[in-house]
C-alpha distance (Angstrom), angle and dihedral (degrees) to the residues before:
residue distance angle dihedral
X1 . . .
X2 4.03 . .
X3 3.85 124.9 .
X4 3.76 108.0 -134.6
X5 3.93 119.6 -157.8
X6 3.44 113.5 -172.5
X7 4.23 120.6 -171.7
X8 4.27 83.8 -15.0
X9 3.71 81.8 -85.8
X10 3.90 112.1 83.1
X11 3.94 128.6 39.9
X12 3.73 129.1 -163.1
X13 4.06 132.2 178.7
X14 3.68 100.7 -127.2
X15 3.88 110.2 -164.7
X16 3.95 129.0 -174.7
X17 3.58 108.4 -179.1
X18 4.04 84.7 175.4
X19 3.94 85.3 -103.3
X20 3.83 107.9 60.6
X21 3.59 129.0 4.0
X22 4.05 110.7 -132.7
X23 3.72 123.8 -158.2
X24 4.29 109.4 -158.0
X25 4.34 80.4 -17.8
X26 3.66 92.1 -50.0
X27 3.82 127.0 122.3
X28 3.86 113.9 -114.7
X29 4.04 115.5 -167.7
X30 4.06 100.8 -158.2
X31 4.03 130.8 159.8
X32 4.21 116.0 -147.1
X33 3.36 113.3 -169.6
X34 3.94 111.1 -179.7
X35 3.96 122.6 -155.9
X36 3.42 102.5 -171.6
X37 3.91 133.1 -5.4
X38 3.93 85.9 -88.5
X39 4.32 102.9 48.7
X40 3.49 145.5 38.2
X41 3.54 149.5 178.8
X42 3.58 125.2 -126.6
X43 3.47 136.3 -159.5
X44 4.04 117.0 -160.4
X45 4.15 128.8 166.0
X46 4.03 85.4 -23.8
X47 3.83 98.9 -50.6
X48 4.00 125.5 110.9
X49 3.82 126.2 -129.5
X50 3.82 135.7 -170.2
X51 3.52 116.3 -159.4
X52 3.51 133.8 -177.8
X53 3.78 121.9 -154.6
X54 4.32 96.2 -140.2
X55 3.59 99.4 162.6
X56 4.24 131.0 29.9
X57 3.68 123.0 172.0
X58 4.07 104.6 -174.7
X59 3.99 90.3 -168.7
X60 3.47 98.7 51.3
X61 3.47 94.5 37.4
X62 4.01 92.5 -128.4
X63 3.79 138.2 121.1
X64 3.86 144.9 173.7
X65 3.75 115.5 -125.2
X66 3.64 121.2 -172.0
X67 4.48 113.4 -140.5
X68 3.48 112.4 -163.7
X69 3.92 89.9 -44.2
X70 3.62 102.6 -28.8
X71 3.76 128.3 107.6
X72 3.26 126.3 -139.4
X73 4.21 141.4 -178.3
X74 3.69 113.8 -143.9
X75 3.72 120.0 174.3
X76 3.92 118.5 -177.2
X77 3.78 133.1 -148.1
X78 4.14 121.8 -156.8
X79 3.80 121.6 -159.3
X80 4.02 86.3 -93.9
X81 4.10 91.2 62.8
X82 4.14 87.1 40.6
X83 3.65 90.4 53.2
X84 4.08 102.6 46.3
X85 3.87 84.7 46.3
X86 3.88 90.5 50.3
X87 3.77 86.6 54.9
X88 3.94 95.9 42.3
X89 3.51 92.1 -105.0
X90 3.79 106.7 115.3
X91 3.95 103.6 96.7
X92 3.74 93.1 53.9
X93 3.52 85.4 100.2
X94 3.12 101.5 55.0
X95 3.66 115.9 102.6
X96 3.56 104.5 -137.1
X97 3.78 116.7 169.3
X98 3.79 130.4 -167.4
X99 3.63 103.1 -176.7
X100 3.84 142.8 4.6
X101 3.35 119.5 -129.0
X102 4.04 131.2 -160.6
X103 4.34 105.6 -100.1
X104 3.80 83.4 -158.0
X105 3.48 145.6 17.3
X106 4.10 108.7 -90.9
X107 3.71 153.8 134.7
X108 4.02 117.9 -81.5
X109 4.25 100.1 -125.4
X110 3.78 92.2 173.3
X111 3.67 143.8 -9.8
X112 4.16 111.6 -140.2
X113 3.86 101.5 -175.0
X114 3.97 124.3 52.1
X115 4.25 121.5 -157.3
X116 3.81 112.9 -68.5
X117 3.94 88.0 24.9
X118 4.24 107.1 143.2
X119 3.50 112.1 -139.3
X120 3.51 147.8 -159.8
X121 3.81 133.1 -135.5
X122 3.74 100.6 -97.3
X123 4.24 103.2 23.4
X124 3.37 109.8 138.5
X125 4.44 103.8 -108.8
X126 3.92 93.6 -169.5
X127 3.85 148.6 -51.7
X128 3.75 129.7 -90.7
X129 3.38 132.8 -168.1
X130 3.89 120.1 -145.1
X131 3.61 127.6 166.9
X132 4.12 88.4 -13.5
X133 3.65 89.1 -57.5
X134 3.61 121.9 122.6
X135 3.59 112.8 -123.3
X136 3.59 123.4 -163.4
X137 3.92 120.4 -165.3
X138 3.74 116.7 -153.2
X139 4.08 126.7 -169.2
X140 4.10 104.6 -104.4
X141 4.31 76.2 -156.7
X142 4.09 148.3 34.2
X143 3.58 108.6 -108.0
X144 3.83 144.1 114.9
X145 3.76 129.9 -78.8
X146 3.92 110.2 -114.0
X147 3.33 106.8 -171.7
X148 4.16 125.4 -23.4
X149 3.68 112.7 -133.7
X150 3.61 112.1 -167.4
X151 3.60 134.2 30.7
X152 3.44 143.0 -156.5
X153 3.65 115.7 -44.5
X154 3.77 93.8 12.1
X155 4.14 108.8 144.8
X156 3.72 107.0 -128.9
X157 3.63 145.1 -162.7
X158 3.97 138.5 -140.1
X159 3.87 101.5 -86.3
X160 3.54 100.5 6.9
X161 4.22 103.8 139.8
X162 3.70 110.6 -109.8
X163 3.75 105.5 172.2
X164 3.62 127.8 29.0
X165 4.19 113.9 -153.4
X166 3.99 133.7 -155.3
């Protein structure tokens, strides 16, 4: 049994007991016929549709499919994902982070994100330099900046907190 989400607004039980295929415990009779790894047509109560698979995230278990012209966000749940979030277990992996701190001791070269900043997972936050090497420090989230703690030409050390997050 899968949990379908489509466009965070609509939610159907989507079963395929290798027989049928039930939508919210009702039979569905569709036809898929893909052309290349990308598109397919589909056949459903008599009417034709070409979709277009734009978008796939394998980790979050999401994609954007194009029908006939229209995108939409679907994001799917199996009976693993329903049972960690029955037992309160589903944002474990979520990689929330509330601070950055230094890896190494090091010299602050230049700080790329002020207090307030949003950011993205992967923006650069600010460079270090340790052992003559270059060091750049990237957010492992999105988020907002809190409050900046260093600035440029601060001396560090290992574990000292940099960046404060939201």
């Amino acid at each position: 049994m899968y949990k379908v989400k489509v466009n965070e607004k609509f939610l159907f039980d989507l079963d395929t007991n290798g027989v049928n295929t039930l939508l919210n415990g009702e039979p569905i009779d569709i036809d898929i016929s893909a052309s290349n790894s990308n598109l397919s047509n589909v056949i459903y109560q008599n009417k034709s549709f070409n979709t277009e698979v734009v978008e796939l995230n394998k980790a979050e278990k999401s994609c954007k499919i194009k029908v006939n012209g229209n995108i939409y966000t679907v994001s799917l749940e199996d009976k693993f994902d329903q049972l960690l979030k029955q037992l309160g277990l589903d944002n474990l992996a979520s990689n929330k982070v509330s601070e950055i701190k230094a890896p190494m001791p090091g010299l602050v070269l230049n700080v790329m994100v002020a207090e307030g900043s949003e950011i993205k997972k992967g923006d650069n936050l600010l460079i270090l330099e340790a052992m003559k090497m270059e060091n750049i420090l990237k957010s492992s989230t999105d988020g907002i900046v809190k409050k900046v703690m260093i600035k440029q030409g601060d001396k560090v050390e290992k574990n000292q907190i940099l960046i404060q997050f939201k």
